[in-house]
ZATI-851917 format. One line per field, with one value per residue (C-alpha): residue number from 1; y, x, z. Coordinates in steps of 0.02 Angstrom, whole numbers. Layout:
N
pos = c(NUM;...)
north = c(Y;...)
east = c(X;...)
up = c(Z;...)
//
This chain:
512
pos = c(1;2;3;4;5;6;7;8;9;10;11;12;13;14;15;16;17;18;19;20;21;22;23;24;25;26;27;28;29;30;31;32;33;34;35;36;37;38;39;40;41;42;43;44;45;46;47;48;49;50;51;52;53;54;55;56;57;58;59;60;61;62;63;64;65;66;67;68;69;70;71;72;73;74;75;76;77;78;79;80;81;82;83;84;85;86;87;88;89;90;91;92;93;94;95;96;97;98;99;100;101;102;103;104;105;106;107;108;109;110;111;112;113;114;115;116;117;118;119;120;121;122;123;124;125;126;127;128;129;130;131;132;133;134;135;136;137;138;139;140;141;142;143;144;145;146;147;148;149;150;151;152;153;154;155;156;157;158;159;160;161;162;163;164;165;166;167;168;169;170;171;172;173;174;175;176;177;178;179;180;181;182;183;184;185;186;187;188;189;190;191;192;193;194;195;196;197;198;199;200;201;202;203;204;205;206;207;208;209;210;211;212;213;214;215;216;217;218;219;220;221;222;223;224;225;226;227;228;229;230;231;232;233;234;235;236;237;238;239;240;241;242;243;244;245;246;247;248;249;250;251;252;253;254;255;256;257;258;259;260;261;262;263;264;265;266;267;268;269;270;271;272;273;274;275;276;277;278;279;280;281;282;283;284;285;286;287;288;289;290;291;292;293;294;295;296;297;298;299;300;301;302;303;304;305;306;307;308;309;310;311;312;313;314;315;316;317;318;319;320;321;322;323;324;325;326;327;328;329;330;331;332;333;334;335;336;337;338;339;340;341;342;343;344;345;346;347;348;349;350;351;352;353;354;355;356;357;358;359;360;361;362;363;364;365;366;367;368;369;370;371;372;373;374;375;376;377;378;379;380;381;382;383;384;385;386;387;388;389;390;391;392;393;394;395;396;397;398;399;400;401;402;403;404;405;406;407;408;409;410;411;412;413;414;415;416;417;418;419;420;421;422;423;424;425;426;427;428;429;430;431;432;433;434;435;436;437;438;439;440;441;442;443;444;445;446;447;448;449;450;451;452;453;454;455;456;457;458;459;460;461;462;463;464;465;466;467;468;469;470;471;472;473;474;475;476;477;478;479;480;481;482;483;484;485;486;487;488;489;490;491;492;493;494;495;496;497;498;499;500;501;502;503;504;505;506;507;508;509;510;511;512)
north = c(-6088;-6211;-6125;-5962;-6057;-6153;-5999;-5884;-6037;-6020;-5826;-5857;-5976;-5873;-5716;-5811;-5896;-5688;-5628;-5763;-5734;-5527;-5554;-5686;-5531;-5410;-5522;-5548;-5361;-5322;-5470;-5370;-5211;-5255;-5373;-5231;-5094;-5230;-5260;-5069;-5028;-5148;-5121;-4936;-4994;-5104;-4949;-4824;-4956;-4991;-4799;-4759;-4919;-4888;-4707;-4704;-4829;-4756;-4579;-4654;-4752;-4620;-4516;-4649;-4711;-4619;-4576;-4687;-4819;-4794;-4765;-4947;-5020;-4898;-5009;-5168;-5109;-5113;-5296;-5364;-5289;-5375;-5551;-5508;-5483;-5629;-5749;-5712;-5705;-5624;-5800;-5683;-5564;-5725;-5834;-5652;-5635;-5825;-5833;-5994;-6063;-6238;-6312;-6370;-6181;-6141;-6288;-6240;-6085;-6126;-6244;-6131;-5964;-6060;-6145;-5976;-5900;-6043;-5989;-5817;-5816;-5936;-5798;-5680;-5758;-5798;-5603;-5529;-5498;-5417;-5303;-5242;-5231;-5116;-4989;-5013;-5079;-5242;-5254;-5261;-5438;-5516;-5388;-5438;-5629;-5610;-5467;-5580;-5720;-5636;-5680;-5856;-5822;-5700;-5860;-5978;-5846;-5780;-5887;-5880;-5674;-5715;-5814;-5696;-5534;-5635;-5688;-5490;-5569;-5403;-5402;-5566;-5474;-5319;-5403;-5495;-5347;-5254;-5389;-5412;-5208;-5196;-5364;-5276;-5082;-5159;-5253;-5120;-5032;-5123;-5162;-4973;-4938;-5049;-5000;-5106;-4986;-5055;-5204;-5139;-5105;-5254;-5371;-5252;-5296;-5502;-5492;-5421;-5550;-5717;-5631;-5624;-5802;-5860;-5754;-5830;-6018;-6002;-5913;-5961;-6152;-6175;-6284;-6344;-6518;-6610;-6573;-6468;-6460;-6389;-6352;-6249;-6170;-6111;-6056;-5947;-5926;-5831;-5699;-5677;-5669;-5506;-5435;-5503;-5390;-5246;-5297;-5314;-5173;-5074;-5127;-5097;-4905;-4852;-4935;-4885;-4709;-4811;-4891;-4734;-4619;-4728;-4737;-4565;-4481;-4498;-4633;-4478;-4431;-4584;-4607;-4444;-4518;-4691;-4621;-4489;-4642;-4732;-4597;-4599;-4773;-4777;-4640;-4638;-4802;-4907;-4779;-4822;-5027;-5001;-4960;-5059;-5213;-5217;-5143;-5255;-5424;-5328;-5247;-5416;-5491;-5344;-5356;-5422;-5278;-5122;-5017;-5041;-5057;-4892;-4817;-4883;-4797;-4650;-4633;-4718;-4611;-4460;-4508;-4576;-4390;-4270;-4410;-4414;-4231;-4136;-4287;-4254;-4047;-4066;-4204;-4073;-3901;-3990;-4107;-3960;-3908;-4103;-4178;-4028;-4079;-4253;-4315;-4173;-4056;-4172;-4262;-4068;-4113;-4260;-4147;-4057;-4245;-4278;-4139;-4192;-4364;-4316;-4232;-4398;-4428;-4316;-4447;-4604;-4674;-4634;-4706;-4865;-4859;-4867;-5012;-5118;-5084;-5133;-5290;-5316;-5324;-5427;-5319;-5360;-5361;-5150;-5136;-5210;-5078;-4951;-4980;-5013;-4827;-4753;-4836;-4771;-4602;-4641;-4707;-4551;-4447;-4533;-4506;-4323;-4265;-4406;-4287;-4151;-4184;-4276;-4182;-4174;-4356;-4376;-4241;-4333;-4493;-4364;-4315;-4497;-4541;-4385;-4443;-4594;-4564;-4451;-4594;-4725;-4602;-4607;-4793;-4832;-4695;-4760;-4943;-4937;-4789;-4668;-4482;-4407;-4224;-4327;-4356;-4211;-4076;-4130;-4153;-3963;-3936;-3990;-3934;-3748;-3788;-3870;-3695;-3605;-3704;-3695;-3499;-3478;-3580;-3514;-3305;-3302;-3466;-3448;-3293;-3297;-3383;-3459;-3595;-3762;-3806;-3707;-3707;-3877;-3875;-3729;-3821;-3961;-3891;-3755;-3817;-3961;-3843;-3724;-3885;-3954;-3765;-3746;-3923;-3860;-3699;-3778;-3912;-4055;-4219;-4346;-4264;-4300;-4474;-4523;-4429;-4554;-4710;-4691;-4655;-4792;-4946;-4981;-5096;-4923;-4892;-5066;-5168;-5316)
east = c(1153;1095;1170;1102;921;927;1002;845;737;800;798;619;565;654;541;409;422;462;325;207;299;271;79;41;122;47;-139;-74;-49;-217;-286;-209;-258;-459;-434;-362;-475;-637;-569;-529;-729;-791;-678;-723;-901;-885;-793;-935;-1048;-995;-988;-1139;-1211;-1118;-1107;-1309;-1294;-1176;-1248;-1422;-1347;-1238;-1407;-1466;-1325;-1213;-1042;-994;-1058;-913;-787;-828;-809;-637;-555;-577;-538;-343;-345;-489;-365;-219;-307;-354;-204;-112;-253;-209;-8;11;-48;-187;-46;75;-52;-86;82;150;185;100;-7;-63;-224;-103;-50;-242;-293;-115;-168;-341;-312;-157;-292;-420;-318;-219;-395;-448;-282;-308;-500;-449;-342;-457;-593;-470;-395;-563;-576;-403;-454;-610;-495;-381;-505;-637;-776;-840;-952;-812;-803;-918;-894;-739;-772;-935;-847;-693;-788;-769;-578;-629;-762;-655;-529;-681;-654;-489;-405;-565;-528;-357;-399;-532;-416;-281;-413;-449;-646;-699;-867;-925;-821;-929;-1082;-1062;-982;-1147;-1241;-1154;-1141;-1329;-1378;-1237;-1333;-1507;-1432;-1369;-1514;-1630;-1540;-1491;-1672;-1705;-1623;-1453;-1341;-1152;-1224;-1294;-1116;-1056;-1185;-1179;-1004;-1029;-1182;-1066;-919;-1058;-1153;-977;-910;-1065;-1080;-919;-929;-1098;-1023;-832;-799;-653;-650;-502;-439;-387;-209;-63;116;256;340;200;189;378;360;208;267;454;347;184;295;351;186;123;260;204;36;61;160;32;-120;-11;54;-102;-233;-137;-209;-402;-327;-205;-363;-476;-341;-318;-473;-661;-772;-869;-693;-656;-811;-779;-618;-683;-832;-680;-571;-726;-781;-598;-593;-751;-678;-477;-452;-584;-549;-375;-400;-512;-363;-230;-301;-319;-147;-59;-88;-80;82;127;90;187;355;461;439;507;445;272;277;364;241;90;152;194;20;-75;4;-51;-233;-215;-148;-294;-462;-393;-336;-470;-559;-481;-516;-700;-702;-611;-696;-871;-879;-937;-1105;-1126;-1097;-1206;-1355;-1331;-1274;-1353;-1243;-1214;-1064;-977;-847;-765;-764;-589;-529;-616;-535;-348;-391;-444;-297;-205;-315;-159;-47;-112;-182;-27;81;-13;-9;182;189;96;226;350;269;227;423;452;550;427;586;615;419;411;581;496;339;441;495;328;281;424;367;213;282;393;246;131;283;291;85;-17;-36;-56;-222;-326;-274;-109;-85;-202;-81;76;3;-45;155;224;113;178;351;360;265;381;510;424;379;593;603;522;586;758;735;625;734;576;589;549;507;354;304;372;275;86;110;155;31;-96;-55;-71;-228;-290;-218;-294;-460;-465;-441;-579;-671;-609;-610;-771;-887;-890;-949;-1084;-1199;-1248;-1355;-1285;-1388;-1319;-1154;-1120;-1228;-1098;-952;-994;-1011;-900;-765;-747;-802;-658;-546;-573;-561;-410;-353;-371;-282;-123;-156;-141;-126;-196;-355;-359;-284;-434;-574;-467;-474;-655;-695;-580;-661;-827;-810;-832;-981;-1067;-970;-948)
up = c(-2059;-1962;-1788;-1851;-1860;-1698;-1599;-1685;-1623;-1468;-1472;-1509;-1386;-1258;-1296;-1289;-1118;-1079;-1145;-1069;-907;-905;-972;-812;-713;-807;-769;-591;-563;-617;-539;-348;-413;-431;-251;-160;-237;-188;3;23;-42;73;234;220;171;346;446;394;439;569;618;591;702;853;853;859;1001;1095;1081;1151;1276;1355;1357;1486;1571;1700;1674;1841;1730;1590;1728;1785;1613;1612;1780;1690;1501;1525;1577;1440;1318;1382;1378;1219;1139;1220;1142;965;1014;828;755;622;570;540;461;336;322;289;85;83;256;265;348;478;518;521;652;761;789;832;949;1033;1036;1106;1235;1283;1300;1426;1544;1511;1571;1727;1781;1762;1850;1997;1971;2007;2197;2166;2040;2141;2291;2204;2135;2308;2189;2230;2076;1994;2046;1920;1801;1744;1750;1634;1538;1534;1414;1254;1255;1241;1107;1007;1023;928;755;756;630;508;511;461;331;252;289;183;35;41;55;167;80;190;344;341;317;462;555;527;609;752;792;758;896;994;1004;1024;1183;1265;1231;1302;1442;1465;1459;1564;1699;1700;1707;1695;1630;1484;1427;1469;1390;1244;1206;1238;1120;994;996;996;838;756;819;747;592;538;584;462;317;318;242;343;504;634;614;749;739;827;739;827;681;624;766;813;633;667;826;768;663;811;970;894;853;1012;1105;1010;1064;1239;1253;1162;1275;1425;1382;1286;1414;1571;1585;1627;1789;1848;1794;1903;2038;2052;1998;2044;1953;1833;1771;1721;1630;1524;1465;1443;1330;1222;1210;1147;1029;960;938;838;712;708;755;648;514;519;521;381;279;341;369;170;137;240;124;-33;7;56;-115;-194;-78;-233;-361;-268;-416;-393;-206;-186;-316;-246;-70;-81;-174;-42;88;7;-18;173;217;98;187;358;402;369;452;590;598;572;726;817;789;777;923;1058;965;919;1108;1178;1060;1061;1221;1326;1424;1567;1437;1397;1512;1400;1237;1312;1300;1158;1067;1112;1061;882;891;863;698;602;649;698;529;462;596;569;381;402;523;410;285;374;438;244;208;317;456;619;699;659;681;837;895;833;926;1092;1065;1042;1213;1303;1253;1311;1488;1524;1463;1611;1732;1680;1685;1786;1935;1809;1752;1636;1480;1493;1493;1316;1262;1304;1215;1042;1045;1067;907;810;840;803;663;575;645;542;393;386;406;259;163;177;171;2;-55;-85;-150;19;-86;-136;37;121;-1;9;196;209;69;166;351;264;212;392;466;341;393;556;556;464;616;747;662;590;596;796;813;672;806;976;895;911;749;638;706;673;500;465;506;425;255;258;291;194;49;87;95;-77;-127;-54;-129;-293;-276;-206;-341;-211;-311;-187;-220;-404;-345;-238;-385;-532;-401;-368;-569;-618;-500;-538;-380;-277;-349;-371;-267;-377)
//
């Protein structure tokens, strides 16, 4: 009796300990769940922000400035980027990913950016006659050495990013995102206006990287101590080298067509692909980090229950899918009335590479979506072979078209995404065993509708007018209209996904 009653005690205390285990899950789960839907409202509250911002700016500015002016920014872009990315050396996305980082991870990697930034900059600066030697442009010179000090400022905040990207605290991030875009415009502005040409751009861009050093040495608590641990860092070190690679390699493949296009082509050529590239950056690519820099920690945090993680997926993906294609058509089919009426005809000649770039908006978001999933398991390693792929797609696509034209090399870039995009879209299909029927049918779903769309555009909206007005005010409610029409009669899911995740977080309406 006596066995009976301690083994029942047992039973009991057992239960209990489980049931106190699943409700801290249970809290912890919802605890994520409001975190990711707050960082999500604010990073697309920052991204739209931020949109709006720099897309007046830069539509006012390229009404002043020349397109030779864009084309001189375009020479240096390639090897900005590069210094860039070998500053952080994947330290953020290692700190974000680390289970657990210490202060002494923070203040290693500050003190390693800031001194790789210092080399990087010296090289730079000494680099410079070279660079204007290669292109013939000797104001190229001190373009790239004053252009070149935002590596070392960007250096100054990279590890407070991390740690607010990991806390999910966007809210402070887009706040002082806004700032810095908004000193950022009104330099460039002023200087445009004032007759600065080049310079405008270039000052424009430093503005914007000291307003967001600054905005986030005043608001973030967190400051570097004197101290650099080498086991910290080979341990940061054995997850960033791999992003860093990526990195690199990305700058290098992606960035490669400014200097070839600058090579080979006149100045005004290079500013019409300059100002597409920076048109698409401002709406695929921002829209894109919007997303995945808040997916990335909370998959993270979720890595250990495959139920949930494979859940939350292959819902995400299909809310990703139903916001960003028809994103993607209405940038494409609207952007001729929009750049005629906004940017004056003299810019008509960068829509055709406009057009090719939005292109990429089917894909890329996506293609990114699944690389942060892959980084959030874990598997940099497979990310970062999966990423050399893409690029050397992208490198026999330059060896195939660069004397081809313009166009044709945007287009080879658009196809290496699409690949390894459907490469990736496998990847993690097979490695978190996902139904790929639940992927495979709203895709299909939903590149009906975009046909289905864009026929309508192209068969009947174009020839109802001449006015650039009303085309684009026609475009730009039709077609969505017809979309979410067209949603509903193919009952695509994601839809009703994104109208319950909206209704069900009051955070996307009040931001609390």
């Amino acid at each position: 009796m006596r066995s009976r009653t301690g083994r029942s005690g047992s039973g009991n205390k057992g239960n209990k300990r489980r049931d106190e285990a699943g409700h801290a899950n249970s809290r912890f789960m919802e605890s994520l769940k409001a975190k990711t839907a707050r960082g999500l409202f604010w990073s697309i509250i920052d991204s739209f922000g931020i949109y709006l911002v720099r897309f007046g700016f830069s539509v006012v500015i390229a009404r002043t400035l020349a397109p030779e002016d864009y084309g001189l920014m375009g020479m240096i872009v390639i090897f900005i980027s590069l210094g860039q990315m070998i500053m952080q050396s994947g330290f953020s996305m290692a700190l974000i990913q680390k289970k657990e980082s210490s202060e002494t991870d923070h203040s290693t990697a500050f003190w390693f950016n800031l001194g790789t930034a210092l080399a990087v900059y010296l090289i730079l600066f000494f680099s410079a006659g070279s660079i204007a030697s290669f292109f013939g442009k000797p104001i190229l010179v001190n373009i790239t050495r004053v252009a070149a000090l935002g590596i070392i400022v960007n250096s100054l905040c990279s590890v407070q990013v991390a740690i607010l990207s990991r806390t999910m605290d966007f809210r402070r991030l887009t706040w002082i995102n806004l700032v810095s875009a908004l000193v950022s415009g009104i330099t460039g502005l002023i200087l445009a206006l004032n007759g600065f040409q080049v310079w405008a751009l270039v000052f424009q861009t430093l503005a914007g990287s000291v307003i967001y050093m600054a905005g986030l040495w005043v608001f973030s608590s967190w400051r570097p101590r004197a101290v650099f641990d080498m086991a910290s860092f080979r341990s940061l070190f054995g997850f960033g080298y791999k992003i860093l690679l990526q990195g690199l390699t990305d700058v290098i493949f992606t960035k490669a067509y400014f200097p070839l296009i600058g090579k080979l082509y006149s100045a005004p050529q290079l500013g019409y692909y300059t100002n597409a590239s920076r048109f698409y950056d401002i709406f695929i690519r921002q829209s894109s980090n919007s997303v995945t820099r808040v997916i990335f920690p909370a998959f993270s945090s979720v890595q250990e229950d495959p139920e949930r993680f494979n859940r939350n997926y292959t819902k995400s993906f299909n809310m990703l899918s139903a916001i960003m294609f028809p994103a993607a058509l209405l940038l494409i089919i609207a952007i001729r009335p929009f750049i005629s009426l906004a940017l004056t005809d003299k810019w008509l000649p960068a829509v055709p590479f406009m057009q090719l770039f939005f292109a990429e908006g089917f894909f890329f978001p996506l293609l990114m979506f699944n690389q942060n999933i892959i980084l959030s398991m874990g598997r940099s390693g497979l990310s970062l072979k999966i990423d050399i792929a893409r690029k050397a797609l992208i490198l026999l696509s330059i060896l195939l078209f660069f004397r081809t034209g313009i166009g044709a090399l945007i287009a080879g870039q658009v196809t290496s995404t699409a690949l390894i995009f459907a490469i990736t879209s496998i990847a993690v299909v097979r490695l978190r065993k996902i139904t790929a029927m639940e992927i495979i049918i709203p895709l299909a779903k939903l590149a009906l509708i975009m046909i289905m769309c864009l026929l309508l555009n192209n068969l009947v909206i174009e020839r109802l007018s001449d006015n650039d007005w009303l085309l684009l005010l026609m475009k730009c409610t039709l077609i969505p209209a017809v979309f979410i029409l067209l949603g509903w009669l193919f009952r695509l899911g994601s839809l009703r996904d994104i109208r319950e995740f909206v209704a069900q977080h009051k955070i996307l309406r009040t931001g609390e």
